[in-house]
Backbone as ProteinMPNN parsed JSONL, in Angstrom:
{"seq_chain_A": "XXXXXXXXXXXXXXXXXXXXXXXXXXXXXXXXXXXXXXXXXXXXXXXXXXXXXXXXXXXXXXXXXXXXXXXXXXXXXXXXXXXXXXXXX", "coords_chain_A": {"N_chain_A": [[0.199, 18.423, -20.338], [3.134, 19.315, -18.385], [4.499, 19.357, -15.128], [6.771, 20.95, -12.586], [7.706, 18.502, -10.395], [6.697, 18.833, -6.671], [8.134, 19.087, -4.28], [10.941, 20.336, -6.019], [12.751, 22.619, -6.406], [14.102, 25.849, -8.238], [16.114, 27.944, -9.781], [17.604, 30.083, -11.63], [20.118, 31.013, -13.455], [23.628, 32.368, -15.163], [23.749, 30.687, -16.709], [21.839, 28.623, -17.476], [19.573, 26.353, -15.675], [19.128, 25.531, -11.865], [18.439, 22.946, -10.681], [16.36, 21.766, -7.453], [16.659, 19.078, -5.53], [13.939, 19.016, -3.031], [13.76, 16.463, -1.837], [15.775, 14.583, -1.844], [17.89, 15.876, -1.757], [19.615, 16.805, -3.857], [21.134, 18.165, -6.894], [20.569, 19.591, -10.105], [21.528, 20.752, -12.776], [20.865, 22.482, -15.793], [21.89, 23.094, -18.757], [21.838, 26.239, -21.367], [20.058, 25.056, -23.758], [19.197, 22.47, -22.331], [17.498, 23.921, -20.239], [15.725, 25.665, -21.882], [14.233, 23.482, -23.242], [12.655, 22.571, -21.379], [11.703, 24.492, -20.123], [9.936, 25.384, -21.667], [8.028, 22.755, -22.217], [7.028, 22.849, -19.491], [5.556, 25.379, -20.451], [4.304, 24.831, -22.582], [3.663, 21.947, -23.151], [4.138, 20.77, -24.342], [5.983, 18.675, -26.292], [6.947, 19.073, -29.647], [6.681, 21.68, -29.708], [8.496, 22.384, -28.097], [11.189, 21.329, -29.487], [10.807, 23.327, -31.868], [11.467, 25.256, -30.132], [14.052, 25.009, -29.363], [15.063, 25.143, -31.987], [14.801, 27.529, -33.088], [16.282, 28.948, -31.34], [18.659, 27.851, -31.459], [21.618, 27.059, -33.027], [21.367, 23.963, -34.245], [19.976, 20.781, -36.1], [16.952, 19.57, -37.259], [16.732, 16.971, -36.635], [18.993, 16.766, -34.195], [17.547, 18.615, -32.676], [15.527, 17.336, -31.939], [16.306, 14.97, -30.498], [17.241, 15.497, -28.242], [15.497, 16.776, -26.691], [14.018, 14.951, -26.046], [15.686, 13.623, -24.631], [16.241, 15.119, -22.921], [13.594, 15.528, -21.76], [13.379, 12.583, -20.844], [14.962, 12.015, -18.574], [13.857, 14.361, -17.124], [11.731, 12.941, -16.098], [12.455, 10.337, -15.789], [13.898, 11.191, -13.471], [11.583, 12.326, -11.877], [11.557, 15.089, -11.653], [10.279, 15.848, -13.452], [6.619, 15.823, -13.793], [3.106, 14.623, -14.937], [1.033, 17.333, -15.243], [-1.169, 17.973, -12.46], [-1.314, 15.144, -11.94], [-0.678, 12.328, -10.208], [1.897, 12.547, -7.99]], "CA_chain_A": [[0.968, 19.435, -19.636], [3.828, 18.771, -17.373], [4.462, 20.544, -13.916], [7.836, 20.122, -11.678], [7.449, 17.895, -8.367], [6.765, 19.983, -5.754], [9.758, 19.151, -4.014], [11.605, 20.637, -6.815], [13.315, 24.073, -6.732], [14.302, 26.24, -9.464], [16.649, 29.046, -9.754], [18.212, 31.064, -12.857], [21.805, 31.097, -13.251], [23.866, 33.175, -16.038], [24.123, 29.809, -17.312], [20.911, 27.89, -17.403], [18.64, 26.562, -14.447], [19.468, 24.789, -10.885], [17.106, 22.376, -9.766], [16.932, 21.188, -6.198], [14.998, 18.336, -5.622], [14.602, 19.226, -1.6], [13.654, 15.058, -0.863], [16.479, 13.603, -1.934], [18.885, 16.644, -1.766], [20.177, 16.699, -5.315], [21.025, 19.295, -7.501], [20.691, 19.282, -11.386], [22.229, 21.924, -14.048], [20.351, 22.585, -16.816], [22.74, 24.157, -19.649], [21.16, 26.591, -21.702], [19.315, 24.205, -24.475], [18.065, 22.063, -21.766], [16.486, 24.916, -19.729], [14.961, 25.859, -22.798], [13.385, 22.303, -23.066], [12.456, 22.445, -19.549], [11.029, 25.828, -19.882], [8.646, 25.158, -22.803], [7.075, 22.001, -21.891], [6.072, 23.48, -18.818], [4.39, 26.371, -20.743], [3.032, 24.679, -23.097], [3.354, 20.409, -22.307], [4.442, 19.677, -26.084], [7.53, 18.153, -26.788], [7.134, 19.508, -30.716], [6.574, 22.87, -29.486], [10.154, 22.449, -27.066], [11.966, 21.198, -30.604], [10.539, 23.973, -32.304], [12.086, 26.405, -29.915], [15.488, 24.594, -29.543], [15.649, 25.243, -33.632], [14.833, 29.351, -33.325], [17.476, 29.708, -30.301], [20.471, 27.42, -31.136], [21.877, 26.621, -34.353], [21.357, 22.878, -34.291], [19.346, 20.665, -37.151], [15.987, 18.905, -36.683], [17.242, 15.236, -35.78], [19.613, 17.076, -32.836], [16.703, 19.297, -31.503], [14.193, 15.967, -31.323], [17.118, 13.816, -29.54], [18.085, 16.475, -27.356], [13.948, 17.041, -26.016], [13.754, 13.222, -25.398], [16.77, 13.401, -23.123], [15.704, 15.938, -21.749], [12.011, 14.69, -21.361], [13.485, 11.045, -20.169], [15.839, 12.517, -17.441], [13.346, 14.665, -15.788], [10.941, 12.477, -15.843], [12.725, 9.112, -14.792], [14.424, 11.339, -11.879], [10.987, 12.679, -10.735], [11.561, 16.137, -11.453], [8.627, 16.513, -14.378], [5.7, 15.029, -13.854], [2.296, 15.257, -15.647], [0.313, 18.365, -14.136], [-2.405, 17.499, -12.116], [-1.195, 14.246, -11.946], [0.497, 11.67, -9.122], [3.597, 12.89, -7.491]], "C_chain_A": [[1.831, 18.765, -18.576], [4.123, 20.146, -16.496], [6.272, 20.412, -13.051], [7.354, 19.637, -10.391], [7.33, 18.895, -8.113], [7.878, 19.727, -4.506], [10.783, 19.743, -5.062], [11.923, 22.173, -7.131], [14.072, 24.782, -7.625], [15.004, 27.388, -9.336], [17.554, 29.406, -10.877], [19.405, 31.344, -13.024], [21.916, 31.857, -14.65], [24.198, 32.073, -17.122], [22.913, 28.322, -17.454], [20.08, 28.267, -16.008], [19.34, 25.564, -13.768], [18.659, 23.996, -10.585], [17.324, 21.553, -8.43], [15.852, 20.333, -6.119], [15.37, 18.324, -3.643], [14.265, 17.67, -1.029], [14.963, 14.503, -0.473], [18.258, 14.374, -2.036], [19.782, 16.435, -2.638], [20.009, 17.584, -6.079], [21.487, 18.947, -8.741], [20.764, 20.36, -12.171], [21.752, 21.412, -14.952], [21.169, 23.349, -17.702], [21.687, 24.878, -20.566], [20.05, 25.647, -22.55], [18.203, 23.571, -23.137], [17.065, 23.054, -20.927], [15.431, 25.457, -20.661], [14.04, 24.82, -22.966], [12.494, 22.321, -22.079], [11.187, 23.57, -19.819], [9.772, 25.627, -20.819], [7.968, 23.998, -22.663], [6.607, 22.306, -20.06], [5.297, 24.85, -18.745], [3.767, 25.443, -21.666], [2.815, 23.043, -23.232], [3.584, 20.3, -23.683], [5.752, 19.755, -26.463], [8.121, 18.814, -28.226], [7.455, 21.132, -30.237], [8.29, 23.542, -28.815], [11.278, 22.296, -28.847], [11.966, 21.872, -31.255], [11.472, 25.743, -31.533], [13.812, 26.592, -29.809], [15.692, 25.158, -31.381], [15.746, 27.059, -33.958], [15.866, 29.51, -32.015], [18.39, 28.895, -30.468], [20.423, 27.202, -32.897], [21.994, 25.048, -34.541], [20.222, 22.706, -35.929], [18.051, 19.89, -36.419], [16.117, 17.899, -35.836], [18.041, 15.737, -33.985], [18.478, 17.556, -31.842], [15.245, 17.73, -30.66], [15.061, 15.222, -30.381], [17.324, 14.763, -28.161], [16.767, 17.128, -26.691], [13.598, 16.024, -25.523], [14.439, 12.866, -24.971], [16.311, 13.887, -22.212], [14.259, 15.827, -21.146], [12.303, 13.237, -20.521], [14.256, 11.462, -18.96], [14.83, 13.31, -16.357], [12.153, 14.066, -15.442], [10.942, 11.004, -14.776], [13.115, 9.68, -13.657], [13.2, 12.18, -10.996], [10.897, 13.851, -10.717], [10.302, 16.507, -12.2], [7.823, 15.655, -14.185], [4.21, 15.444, -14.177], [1.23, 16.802, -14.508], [-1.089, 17.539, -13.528], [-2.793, 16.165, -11.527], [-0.463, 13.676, -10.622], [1.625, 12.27, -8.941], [4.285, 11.834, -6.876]], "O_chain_A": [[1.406, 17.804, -17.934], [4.068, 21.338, -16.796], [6.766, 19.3, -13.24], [6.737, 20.264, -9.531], [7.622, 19.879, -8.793], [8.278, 20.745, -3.942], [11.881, 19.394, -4.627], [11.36, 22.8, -8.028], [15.056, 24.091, -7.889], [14.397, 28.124, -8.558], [18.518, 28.641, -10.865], [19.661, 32.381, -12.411], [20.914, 32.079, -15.33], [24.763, 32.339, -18.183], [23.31, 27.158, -17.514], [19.869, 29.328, -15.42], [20.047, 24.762, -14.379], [17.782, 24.584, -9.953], [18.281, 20.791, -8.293], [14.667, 20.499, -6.41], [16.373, 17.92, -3.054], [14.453, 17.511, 0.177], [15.316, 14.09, 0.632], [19.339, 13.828, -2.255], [20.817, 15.87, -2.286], [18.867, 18.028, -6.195], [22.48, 18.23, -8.871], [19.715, 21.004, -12.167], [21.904, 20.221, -15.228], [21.177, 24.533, -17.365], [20.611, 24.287, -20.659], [19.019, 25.476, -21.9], [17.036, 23.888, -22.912], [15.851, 22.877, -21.028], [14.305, 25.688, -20.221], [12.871, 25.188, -22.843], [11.364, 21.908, -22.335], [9.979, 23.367, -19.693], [8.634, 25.803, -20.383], [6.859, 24.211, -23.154], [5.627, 21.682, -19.654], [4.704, 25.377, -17.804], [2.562, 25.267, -21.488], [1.636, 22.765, -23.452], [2.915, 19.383, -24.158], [6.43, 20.704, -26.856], [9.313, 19.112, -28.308], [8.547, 21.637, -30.5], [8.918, 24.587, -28.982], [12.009, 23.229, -29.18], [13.012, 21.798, -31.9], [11.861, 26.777, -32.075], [14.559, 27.552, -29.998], [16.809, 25.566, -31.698], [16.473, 27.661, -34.749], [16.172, 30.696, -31.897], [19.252, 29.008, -29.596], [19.484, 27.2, -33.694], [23.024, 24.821, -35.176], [19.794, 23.613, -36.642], [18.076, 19.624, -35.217], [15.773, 17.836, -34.656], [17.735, 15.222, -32.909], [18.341, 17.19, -30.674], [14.603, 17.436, -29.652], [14.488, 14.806, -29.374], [17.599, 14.239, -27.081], [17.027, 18.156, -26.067], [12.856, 16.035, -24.541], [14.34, 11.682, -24.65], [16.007, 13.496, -21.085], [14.029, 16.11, -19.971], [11.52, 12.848, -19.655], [13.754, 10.789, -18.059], [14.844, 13.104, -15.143], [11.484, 14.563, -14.536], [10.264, 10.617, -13.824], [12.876, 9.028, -12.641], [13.413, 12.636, -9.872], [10.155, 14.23, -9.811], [9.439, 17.269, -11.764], [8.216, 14.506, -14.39], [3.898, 16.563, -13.768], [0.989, 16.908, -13.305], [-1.797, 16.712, -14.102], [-3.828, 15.861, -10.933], [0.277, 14.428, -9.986], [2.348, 12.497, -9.911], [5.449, 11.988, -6.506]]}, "name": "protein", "num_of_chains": 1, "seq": "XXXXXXXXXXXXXXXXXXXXXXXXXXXXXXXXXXXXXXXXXXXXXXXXXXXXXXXXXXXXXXXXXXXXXXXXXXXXXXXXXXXXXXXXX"}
């Protein structure tokens, strides 16, 4: 399971999600797809499960929805925003 930092603020736009990371005062746009990524590995912490939902809400093909969950898995992870639940911050 992954959680966001707790420095990390979240807000809903008509166009994805905002995230604020309040340490380092940085703000990151999620377009729809990635919010979707975002959103499903912190319900349910499985990357398959995130590729699985990218394929019932966009019209993409398998290979796009797996590349496009492991961006989005490597980005919020190297910048600190996802990190495992429970786990080091």
């Amino acid at each position: 399971m992954y959680a966001l930092a707790p420095h990390i603020r979240q807000v809903e736009t008509d166009y994805g999600l905002v995230l604020l990371d309040e340490v380092r005062g940085e703000y990151f746009n999620l377009n729809p797809s990635g919010s979707t990524v975002l959103r499903t590995l912190l319900t349910s912490g499985d990357p398959a499960h995130a590729v699985k939902a990218l394929l019932e809400e966009f019209s993409v093909d398998q290979a796009v929805a797996e590349a496009d969950v492991a961006d989005v898995m490597n980005e919020m992870i190297s910048t600190g925003i996802l990190v495992p639940a429970g786990g080091p911050v």
